[in-house]
C-alpha positions as CSV (number, residue, x, y, z in Angstrom):
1,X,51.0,137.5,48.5
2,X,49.9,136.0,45.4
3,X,52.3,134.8,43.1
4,X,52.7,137.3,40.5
5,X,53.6,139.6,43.5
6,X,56.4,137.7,44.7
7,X,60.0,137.9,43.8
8,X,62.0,134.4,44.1
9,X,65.7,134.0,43.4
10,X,65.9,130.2,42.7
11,X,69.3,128.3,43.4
12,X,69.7,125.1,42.3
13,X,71.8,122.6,39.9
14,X,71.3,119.1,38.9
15,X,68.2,117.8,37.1
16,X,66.7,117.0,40.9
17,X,66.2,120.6,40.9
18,X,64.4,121.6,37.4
19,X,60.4,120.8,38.3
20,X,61.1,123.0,41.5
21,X,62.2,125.9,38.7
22,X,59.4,124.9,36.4
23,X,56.9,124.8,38.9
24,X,57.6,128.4,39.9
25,X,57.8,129.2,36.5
26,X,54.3,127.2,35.8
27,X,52.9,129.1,38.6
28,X,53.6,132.8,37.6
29,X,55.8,133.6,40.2
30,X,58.5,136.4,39.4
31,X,61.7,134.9,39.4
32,X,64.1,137.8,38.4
33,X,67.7,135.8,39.3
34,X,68.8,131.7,39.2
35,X,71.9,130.8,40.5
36,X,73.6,127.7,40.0
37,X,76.7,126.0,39.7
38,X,79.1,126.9,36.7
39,X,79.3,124.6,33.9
40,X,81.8,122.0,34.0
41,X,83.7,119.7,31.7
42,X,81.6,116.0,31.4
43,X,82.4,112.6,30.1
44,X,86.1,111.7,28.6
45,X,86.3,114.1,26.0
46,X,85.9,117.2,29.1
47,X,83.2,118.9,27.1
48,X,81.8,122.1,28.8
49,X,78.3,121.4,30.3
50,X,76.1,123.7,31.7
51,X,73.9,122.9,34.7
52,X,70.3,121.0,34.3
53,X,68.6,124.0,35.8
54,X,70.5,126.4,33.5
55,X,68.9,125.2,30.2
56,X,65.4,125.5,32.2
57,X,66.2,129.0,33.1
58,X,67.6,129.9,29.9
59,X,64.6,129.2,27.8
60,X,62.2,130.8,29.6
61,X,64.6,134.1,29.0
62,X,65.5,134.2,32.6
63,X,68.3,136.0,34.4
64,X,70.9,133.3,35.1
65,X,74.4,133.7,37.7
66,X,77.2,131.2,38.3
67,X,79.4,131.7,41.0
68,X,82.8,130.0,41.4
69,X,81.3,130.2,45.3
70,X,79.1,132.8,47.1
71,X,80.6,133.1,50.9
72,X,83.0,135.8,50.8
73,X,81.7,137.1,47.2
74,X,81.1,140.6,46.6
75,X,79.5,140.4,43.3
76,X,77.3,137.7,43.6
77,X,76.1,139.1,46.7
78,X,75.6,142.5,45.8
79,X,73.7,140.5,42.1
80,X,71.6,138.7,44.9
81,X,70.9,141.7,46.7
82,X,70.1,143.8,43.6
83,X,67.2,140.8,42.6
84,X,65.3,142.6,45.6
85,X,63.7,138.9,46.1
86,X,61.2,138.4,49.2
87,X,62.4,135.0,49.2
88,X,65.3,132.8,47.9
89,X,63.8,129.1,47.1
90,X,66.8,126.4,47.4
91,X,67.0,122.9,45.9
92,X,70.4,121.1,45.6
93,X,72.2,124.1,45.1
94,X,75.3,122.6,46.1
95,X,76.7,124.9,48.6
96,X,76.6,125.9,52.2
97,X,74.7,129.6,52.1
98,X,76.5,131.7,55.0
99,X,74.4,134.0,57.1
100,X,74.8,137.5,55.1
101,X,73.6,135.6,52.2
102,X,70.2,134.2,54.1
103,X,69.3,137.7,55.3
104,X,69.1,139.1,52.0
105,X,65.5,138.1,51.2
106,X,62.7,140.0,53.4
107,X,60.9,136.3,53.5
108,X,63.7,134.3,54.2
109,X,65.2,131.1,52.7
110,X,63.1,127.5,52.0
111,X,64.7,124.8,51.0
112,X,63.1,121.5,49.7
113,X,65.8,118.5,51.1
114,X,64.9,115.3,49.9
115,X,64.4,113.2,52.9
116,X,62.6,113.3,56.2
117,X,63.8,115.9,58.5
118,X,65.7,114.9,60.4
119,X,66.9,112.1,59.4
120,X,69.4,111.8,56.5
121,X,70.9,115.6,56.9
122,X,73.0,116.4,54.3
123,X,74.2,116.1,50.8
124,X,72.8,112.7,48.4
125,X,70.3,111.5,51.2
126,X,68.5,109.7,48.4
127,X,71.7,107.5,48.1
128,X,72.2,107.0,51.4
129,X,68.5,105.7,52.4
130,X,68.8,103.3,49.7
131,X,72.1,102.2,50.9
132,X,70.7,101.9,54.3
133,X,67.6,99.8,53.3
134,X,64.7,102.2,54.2
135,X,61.3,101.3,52.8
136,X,59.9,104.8,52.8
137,X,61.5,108.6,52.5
138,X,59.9,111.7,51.2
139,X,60.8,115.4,51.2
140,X,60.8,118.2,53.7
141,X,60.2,122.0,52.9
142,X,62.5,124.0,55.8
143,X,63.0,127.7,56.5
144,X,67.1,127.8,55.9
145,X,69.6,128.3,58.7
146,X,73.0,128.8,58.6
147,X,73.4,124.7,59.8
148,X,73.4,121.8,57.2
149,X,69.7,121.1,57.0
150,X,68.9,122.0,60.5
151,X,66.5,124.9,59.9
152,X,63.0,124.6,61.0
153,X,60.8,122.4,59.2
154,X,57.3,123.7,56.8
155,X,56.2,120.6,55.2
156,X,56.6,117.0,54.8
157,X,55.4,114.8,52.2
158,X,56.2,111.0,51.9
159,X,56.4,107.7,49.9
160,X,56.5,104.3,49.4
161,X,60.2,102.7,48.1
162,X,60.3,100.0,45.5
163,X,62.4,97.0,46.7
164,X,64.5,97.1,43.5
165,X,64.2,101.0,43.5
166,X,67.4,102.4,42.5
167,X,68.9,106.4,42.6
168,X,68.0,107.6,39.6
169,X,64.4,106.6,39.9
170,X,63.5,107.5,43.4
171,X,65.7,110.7,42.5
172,X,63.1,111.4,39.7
173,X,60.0,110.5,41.9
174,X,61.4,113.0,44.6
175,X,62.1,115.5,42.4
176,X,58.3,115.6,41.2
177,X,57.4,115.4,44.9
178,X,59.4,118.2,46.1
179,X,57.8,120.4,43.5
180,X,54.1,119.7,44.6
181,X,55.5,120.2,48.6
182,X,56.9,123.2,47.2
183,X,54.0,124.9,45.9
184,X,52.0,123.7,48.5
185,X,54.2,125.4,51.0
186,X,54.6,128.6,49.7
187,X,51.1,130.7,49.8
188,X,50.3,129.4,53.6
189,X,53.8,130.3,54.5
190,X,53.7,133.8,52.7
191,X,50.5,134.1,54.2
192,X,51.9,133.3,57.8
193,X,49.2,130.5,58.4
194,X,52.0,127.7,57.9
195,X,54.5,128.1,61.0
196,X,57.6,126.5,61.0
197,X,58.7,123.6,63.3
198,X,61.8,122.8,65.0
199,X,63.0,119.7,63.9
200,X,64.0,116.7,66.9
201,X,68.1,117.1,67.0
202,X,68.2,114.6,69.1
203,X,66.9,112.4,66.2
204,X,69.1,113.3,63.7
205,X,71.3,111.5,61.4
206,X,73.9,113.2,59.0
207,X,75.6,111.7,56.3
208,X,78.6,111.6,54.2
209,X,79.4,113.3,50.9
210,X,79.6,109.6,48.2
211,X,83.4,108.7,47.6
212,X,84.4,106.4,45.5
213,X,85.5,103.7,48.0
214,X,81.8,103.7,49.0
215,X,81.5,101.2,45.9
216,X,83.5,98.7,46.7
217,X,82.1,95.7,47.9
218,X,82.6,94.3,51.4
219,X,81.9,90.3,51.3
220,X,81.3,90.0,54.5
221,X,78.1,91.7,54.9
222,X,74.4,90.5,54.3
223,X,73.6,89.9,50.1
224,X,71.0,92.4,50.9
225,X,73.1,95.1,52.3
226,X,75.5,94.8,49.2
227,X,72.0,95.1,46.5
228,X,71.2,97.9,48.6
229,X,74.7,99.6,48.2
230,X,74.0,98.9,44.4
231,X,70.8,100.2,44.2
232,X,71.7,103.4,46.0
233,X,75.2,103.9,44.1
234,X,73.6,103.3,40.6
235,X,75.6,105.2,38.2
236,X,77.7,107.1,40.7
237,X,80.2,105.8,42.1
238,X,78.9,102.1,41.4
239,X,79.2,99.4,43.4
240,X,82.7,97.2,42.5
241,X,85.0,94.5,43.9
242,X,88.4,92.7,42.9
243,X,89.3,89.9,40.8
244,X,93.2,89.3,41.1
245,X,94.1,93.0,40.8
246,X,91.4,94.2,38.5
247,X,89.2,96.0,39.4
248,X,85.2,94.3,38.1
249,X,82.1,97.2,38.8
250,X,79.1,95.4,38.8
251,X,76.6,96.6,37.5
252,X,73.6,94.4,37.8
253,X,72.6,91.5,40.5
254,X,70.1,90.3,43.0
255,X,69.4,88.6,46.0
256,X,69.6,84.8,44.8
257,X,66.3,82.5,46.6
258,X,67.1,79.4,44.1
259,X,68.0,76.1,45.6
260,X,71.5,76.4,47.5
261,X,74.3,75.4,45.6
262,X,76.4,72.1,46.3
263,X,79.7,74.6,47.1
264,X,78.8,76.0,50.7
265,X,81.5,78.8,50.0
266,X,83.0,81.5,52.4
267,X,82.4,85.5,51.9
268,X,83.1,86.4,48.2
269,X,83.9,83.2,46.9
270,X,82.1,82.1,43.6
271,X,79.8,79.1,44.7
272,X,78.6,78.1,40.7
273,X,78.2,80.0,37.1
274,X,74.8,79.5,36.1
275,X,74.1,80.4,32.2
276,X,75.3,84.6,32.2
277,X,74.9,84.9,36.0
278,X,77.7,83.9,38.9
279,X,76.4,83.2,42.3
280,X,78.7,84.5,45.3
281,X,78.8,83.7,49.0
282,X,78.2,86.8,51.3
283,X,78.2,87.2,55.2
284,X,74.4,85.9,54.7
285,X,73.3,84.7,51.9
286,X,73.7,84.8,47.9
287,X,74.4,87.4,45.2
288,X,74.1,87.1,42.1
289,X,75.5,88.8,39.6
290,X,73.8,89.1,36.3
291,X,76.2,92.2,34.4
292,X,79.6,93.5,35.3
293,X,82.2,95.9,33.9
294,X,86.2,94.9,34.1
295,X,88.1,97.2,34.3
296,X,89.7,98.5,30.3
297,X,87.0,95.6,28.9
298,X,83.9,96.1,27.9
299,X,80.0,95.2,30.2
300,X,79.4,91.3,29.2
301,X,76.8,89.0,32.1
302,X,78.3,87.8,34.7
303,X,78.5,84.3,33.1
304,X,80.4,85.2,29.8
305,X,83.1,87.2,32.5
306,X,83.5,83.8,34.4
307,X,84.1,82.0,31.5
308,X,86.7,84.4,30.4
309,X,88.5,84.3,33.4
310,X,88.0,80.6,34.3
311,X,86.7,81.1,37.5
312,X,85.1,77.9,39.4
313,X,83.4,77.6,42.5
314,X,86.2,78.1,45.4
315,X,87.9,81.2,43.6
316,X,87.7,84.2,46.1
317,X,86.6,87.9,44.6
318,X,87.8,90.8,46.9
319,X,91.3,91.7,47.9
320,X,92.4,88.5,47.7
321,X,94.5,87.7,44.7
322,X,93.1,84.1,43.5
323,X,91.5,85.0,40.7
């Protein structure tokens, strides 16, 4: 089937999702329905957003739904079914499609997931590999089933990850790669010369949804471990601790390799305050924090906070209330 012949209802939301949508659109496929999620109030003053992918389809005149949810929906469904797509193509849609709702297109359902199938199943697998340190990831085109990301697999493509890499810029990187895998998997698998591939359960790993206690710092484990919880919760929910009963997000730091300090220190206890960094203990090695956040202030270095506060080598960040 050549593009121009085939009908694709796209389904996806947040900006990860717009070069899968513009690639489509780039490559003259017919795309008579997006869904996506319903705009939602953003920032402090609540003001009605709509959807990344949205504005994309809007301005290239295309049909747009947004379901409050789609299992158990009789008009989305029957707007699905009325698209008379030969394939549904799903990126970070947001929700769980049930069965009735994958039969609908003659082709089937790909998704592109942004890791490698099968490890990191699940929703914000970009977050997560960060968080756990990986040094590569990539995407996977699948053929949807009715599991969370189990279905079989089409394509993989991979890459490298910085060292300082955070979310937002591996997020963009995927994003980019996900397009090419995706139009790189679709004529061979319209075609029927790319087959699908079970993936290893065995080897899989599923994550969590991101909650806000998945910022807060735990002391006792390696300063890497907490740069990599910074890197891969950078904006959302951020990475924070305690200082007394304030709450202080931190929003920049590193590894520290200078010359140890004369203070030997215990887990999450300031060890010195360097010009506008502070260099805390951790379950192995050094942190150093270059910008924080307190809570009702303002972002200020790490320095110009410890100065405010007083702190000196010995006081204790975390739960404990010596600040």
């Amino acid at each position: 089937m050549q593009p121009a012949e085939t009908r694709i209802v796209f389904m996806g939301t947040p900006d990860f999702a717009v070069p899968c949508l513009a690639a489509l659109i780039g490559a003259g496929y017919q795309l008579p329905l997006v869904v996506t999620q319903p705009d939602k109030p953003v920032g402090r003053k609540k003001v009605l957003t709509a959807p990344p992918v949205k504005h994309l389809a809007l301005q290239h005149g295309l049909s747009v739904l947004q379901p409050d949810k789609i299992r158990g929906n009789a008009t989305a469904l029957e707007a699905l079914k009325a698209a008379q797509a030969d394939l549904f193509v799903v990126v970070a849609y947001g929700k769980i499609l049930p069965q009735n709702v994958l039969d609908i297109p003659t082709r089937g359902c790909i998704n592109v997931h942004a890791s490698l199938l099968p490890k990191y199943r699940g929703s914000a697998p970009i977050q997560w590999c960060l968080i756990e340190g990986e040094s590569e990831t990539g995407v996977t085109t699948m053929v949807m089933d009715a599991g969370m990301d189990t279905g079989d697999m089409l394509l993989k493509r991979k890459l490298q990850i910085d060292p300082d890499e955070t979310a937002p810029a591996l997020s963009a990187r995927l994003s980019a790669l996900g397009a090419d895998a995706l139009l790189e998997t679709l004529p061979p698998f319209l075609s029927g010369e790319l087959k699908p591939q079970a993936q290893d359960h065995t080897a899989a790993t599923v994550i969590k949804m991101l909650a806000k206690e998945d910022g807060e710092i735990s002391w006792q484990q390696p300063a890497r471990a907490i740069y990599n919880r910074l890197r891969g919760l950078t904006p959302w929910p951020g990475l924070y601790t305690f200082c007394a009963d304030r709450s202080l997000k931190v929003l920049q730091a590193r590894v520290y390799t200078g010359p140890p300090p004369a203070h030997a220190g215990v887990p999450g206890q300031v060890l010195s305050v360097a010009g506008e960094s502070l260099l805390v203990r951790t379950g192995d090695g050094i942190l150093e924090l270059l910008e924080v956040h307190p809570a009702n202030g303002k972002a200020m270095s790490a320095g110009a906070f410890a100065r405010g506060q007083r702190l000196e080598p010995g006081h204790l960040l975390g739960q404990a209330p010596a600040c």
